[in-house]
N, CA, C and O of each residue as an XYZ file, in Angstrom:
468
protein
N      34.133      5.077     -9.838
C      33.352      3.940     -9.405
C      32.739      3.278    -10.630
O      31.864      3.896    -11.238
N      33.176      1.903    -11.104
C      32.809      1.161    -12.095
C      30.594      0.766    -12.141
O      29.690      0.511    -11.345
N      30.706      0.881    -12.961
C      28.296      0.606    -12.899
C      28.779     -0.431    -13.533
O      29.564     -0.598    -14.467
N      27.975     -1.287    -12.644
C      27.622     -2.579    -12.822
C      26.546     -3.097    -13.538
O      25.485     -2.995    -12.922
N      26.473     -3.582    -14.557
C      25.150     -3.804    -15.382
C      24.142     -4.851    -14.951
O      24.506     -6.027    -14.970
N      23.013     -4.571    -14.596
C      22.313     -5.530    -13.937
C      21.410     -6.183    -15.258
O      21.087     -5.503    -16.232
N      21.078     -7.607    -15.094
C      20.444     -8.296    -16.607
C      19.425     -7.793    -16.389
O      19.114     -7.533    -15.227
N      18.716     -7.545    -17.291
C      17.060     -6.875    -17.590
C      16.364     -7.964    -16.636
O      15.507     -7.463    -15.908
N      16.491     -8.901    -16.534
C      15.203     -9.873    -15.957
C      15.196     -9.459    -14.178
O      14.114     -9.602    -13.608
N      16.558     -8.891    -13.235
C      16.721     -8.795    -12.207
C      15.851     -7.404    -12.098
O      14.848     -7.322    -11.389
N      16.439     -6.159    -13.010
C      15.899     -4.610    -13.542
C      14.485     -4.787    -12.950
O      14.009     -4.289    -11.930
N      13.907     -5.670    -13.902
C      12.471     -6.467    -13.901
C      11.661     -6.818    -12.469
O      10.584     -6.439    -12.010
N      12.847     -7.848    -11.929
C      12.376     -7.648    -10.519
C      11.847     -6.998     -9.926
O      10.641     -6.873     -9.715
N      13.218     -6.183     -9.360
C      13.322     -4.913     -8.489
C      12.333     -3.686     -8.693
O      11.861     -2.947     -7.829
N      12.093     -3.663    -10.459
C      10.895     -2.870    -10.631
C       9.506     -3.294    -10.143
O       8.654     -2.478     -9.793
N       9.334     -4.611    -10.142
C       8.007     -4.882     -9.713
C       7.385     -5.018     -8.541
O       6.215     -5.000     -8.161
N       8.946     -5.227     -7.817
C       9.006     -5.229     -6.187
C       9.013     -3.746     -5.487
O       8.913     -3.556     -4.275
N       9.143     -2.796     -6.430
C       9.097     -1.496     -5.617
C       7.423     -1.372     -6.406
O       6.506     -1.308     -5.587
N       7.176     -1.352     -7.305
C       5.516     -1.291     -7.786
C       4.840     -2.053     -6.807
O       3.923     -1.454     -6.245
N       5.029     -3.090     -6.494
C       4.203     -4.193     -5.268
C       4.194     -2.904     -3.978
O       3.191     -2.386     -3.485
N       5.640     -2.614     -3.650
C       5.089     -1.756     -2.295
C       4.851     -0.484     -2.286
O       4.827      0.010     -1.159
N       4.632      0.350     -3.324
C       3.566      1.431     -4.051
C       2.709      1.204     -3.526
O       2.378      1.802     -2.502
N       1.770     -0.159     -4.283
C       0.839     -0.386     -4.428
C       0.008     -0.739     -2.783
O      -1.022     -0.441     -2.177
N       1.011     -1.403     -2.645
C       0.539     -1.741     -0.694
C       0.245     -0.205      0.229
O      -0.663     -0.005      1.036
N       1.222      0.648     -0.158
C       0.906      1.992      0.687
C       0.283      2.402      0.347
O      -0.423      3.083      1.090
N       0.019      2.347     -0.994
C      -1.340      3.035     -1.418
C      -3.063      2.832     -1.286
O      -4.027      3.589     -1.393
N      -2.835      1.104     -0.939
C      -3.890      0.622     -0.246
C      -4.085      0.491      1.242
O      -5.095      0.240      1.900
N      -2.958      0.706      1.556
C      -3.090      1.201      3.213
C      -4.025      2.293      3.218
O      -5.227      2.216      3.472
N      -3.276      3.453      2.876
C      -3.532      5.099      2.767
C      -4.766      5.333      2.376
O      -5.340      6.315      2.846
N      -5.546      4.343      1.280
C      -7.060      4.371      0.746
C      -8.180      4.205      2.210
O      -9.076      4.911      2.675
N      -7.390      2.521      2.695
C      -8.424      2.044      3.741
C      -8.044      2.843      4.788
O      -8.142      2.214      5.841
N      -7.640      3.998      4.947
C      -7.257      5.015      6.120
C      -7.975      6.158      6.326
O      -8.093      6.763      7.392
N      -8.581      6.508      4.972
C      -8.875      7.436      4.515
C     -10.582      7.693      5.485
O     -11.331      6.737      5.285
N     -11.116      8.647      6.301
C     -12.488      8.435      6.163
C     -13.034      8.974      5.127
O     -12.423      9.487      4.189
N     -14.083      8.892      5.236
C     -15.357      9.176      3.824
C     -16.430      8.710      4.778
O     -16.669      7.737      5.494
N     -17.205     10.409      4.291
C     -18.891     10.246      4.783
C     -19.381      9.747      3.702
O     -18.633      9.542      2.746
N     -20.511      9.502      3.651
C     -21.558      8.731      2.804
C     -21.380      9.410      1.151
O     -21.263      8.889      0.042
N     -21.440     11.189      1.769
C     -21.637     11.636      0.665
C     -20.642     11.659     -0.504
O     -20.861     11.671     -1.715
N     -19.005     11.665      0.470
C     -17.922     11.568      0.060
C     -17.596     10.300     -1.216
O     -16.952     10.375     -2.262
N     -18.318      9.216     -0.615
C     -17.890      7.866     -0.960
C     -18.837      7.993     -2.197
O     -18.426      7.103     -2.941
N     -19.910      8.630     -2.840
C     -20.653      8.470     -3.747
C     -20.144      9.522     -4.521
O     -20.970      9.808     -5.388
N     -19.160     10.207     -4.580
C     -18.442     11.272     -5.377
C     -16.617     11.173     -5.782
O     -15.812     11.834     -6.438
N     -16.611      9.879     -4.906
C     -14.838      9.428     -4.172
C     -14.736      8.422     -6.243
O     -15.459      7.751     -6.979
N     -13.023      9.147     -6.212
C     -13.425      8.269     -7.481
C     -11.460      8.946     -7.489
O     -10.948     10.064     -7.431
N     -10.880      7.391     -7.605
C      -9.462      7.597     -8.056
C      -8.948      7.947     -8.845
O      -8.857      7.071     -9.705
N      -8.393      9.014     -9.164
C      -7.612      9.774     -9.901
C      -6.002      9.252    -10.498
O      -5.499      9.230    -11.621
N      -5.493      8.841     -9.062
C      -4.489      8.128     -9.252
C      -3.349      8.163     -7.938
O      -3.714      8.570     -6.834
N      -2.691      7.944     -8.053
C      -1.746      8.282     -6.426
C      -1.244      9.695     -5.700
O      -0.877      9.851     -4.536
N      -1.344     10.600     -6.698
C      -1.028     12.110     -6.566
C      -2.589     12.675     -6.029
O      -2.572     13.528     -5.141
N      -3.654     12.305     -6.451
C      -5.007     12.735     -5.985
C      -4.977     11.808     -4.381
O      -5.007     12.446     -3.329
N      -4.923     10.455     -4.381
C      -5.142      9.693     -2.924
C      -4.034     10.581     -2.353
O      -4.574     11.596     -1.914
N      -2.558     10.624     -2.156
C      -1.897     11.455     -1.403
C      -2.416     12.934     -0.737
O      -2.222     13.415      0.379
N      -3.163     13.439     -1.920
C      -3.341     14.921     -1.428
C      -4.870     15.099     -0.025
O      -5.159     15.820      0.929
N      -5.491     13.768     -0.863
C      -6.217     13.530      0.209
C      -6.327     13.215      1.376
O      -7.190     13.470      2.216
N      -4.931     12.342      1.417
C      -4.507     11.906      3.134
C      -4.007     13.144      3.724
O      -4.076     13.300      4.943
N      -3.489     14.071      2.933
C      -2.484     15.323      3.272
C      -3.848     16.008      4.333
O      -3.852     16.170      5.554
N      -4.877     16.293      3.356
C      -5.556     17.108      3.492
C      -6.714     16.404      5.286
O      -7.104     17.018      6.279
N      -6.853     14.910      4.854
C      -7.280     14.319      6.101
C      -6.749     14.796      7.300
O      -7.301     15.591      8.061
N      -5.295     14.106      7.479
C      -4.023     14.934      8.318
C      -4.316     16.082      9.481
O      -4.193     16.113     10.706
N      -4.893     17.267      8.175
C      -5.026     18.618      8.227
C      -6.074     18.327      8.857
O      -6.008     18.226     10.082
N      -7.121     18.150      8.274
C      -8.623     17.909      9.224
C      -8.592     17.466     10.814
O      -9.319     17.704     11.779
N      -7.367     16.691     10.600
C      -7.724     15.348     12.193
C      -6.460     16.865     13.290
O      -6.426     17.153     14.486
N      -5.769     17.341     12.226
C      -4.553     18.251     13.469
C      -5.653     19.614     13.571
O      -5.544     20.232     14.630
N      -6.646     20.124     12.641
C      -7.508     21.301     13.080
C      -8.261     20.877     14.574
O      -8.007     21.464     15.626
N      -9.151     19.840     14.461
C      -9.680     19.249     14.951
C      -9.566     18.865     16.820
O     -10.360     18.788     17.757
N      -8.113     18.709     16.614
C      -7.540     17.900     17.634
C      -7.356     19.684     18.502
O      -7.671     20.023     19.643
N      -6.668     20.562     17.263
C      -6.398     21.938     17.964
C      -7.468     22.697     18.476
O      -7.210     23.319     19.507
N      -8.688     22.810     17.982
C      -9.844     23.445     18.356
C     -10.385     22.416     19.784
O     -10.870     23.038     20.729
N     -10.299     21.120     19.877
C     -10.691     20.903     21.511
C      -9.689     20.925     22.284
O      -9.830     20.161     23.239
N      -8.705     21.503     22.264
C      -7.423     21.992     23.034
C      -7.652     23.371     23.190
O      -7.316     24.016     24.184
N      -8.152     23.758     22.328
C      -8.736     25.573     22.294
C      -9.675     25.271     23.475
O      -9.361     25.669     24.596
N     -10.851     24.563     23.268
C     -12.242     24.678     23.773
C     -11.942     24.663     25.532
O     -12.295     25.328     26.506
N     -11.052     23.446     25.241
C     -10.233     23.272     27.161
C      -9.802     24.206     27.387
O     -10.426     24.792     28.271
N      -8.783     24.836     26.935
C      -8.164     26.041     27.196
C      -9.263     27.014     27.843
O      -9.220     27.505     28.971
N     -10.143     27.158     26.983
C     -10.649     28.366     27.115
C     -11.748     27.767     27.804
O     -12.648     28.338     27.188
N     -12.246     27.156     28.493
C     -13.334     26.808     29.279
C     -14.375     26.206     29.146
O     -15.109     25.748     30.021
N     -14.542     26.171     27.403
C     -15.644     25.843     27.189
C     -15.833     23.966     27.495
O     -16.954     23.531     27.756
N     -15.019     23.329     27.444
C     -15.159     22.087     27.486
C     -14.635     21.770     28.429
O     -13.742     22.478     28.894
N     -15.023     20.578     29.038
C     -14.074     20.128     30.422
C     -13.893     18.978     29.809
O     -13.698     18.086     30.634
N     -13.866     18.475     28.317
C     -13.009     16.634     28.328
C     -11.523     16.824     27.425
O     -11.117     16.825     26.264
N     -11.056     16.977     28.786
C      -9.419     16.754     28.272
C      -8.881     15.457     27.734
O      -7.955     15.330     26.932
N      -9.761     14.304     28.422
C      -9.512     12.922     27.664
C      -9.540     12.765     26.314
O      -8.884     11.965     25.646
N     -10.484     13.721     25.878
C     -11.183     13.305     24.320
C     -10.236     14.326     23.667
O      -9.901     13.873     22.573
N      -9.486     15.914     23.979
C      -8.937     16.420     23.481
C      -7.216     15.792     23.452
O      -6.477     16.081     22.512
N      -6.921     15.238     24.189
C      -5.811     14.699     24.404
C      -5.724     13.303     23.819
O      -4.647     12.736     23.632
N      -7.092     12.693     23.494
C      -6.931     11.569     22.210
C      -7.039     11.843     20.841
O      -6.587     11.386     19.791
N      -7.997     12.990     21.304
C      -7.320     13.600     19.236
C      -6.033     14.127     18.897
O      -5.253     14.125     17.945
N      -6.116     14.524     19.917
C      -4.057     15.627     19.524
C      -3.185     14.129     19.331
O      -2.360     14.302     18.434
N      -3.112     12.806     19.853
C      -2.481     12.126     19.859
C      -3.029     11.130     18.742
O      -2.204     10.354     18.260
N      -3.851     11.098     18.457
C      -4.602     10.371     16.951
C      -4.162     11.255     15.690
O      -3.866     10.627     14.673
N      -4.088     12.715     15.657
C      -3.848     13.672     14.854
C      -2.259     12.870     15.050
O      -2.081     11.830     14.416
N      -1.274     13.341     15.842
C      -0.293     13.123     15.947
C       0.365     11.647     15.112
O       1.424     11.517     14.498
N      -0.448     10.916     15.314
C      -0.455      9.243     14.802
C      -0.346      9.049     13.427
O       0.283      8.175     12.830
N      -1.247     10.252     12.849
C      -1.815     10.286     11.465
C      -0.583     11.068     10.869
O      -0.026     10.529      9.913
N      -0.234     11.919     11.186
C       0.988     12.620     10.636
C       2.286     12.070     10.287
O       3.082     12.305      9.378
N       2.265     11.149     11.420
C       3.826     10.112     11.564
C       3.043      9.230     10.324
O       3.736      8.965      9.342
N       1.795      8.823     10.336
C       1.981      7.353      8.926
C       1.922      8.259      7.818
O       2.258      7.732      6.757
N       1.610      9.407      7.752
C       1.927     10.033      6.606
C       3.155     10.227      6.237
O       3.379      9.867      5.081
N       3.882     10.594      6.712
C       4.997     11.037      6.647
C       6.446      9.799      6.731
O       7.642     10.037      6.562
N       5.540      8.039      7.156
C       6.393      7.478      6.627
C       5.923      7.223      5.429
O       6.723      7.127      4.498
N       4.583      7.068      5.219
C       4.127      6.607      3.255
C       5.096      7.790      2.337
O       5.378      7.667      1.145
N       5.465      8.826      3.143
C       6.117     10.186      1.803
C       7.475      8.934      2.074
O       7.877      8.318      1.087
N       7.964      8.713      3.171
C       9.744      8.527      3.086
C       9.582      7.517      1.795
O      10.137      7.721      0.715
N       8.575      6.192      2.137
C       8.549      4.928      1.386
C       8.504      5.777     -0.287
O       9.399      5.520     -1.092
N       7.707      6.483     -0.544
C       7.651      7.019     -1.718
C       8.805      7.598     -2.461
O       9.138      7.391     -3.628
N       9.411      8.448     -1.463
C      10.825      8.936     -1.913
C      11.453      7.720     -1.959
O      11.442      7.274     -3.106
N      12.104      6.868     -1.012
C      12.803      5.954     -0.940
C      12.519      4.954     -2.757
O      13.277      4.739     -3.703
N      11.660      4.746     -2.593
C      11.106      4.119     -3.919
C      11.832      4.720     -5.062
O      12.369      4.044     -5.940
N      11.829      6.132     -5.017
C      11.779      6.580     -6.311
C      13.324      7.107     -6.339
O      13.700      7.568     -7.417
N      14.133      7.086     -5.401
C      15.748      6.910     -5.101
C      16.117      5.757     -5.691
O      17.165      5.639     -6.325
N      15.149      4.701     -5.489
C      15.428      3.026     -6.060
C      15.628      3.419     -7.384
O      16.717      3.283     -7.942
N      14.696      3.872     -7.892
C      14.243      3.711     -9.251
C      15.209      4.686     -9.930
O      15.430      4.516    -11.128
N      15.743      5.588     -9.346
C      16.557      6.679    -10.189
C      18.587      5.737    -10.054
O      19.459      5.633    -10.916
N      18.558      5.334     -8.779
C      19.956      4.644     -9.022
C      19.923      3.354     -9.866
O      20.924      2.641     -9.939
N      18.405      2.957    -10.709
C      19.004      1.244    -11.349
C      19.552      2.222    -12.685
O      19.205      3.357    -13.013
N      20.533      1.300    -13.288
C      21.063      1.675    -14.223
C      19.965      1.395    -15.403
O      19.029      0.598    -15.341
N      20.442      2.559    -16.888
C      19.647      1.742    -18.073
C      20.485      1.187    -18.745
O      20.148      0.500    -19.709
């Protein structure tokens, strides 16, 4: 299969157009993020590998969360299945946009490994 040489100015493009939608998921994923008060006066960007681990870790918080008032129903202690059955499905919500910001990320970086130098 013959590689096709693409002119530096197109290279150029395509690089800035996958940096543009980096940059967009990454400002999604920020304004997604909660933060208590105390959080936000200690919250300080690292860079995209620190915001990722944090949504990871959010994720984790919102699927514990969602599992312990599914526990609480279960086990008697609570009677609001509404509110446990909107977190399991908010948890659920949060996992799927995570997990498309990873595809977009991979996908990105598939871009970036097939341009030629």
């Amino acid at each position: 299969m013959p590689v096709t040489q693409i002119p530096h100015s197109q290279m150029a493009v395509a690089i800035e157009a996958i940096q543009s939608r980096i940059a967009d998921d990454a400002t999604s994923m920020r304004q997604s993020l909660p933060l208590s008060a105390v959080d936000a006066q200690a919250h300080r960007v690292d860079g995209f590998a620190s915001l990722f681990e944090r949504a990871v870790h959010s994720v984790d918080a919102q699927d514990r969360l969602a599992a312990d008032k599914m526990a609480a129903v279960d086990a008697g202690q609570s009677d609001d299945l509404v509110g446990a059955m909107l977190a399991s499905q908010q948890a659920s919500l949060s996992f799927s946009m995570l997990m498309q910001a990873r595809n977009k990320v991979v996908g990105a970086m598939e871009d970036l490994i097939k341009l030629p130098l």
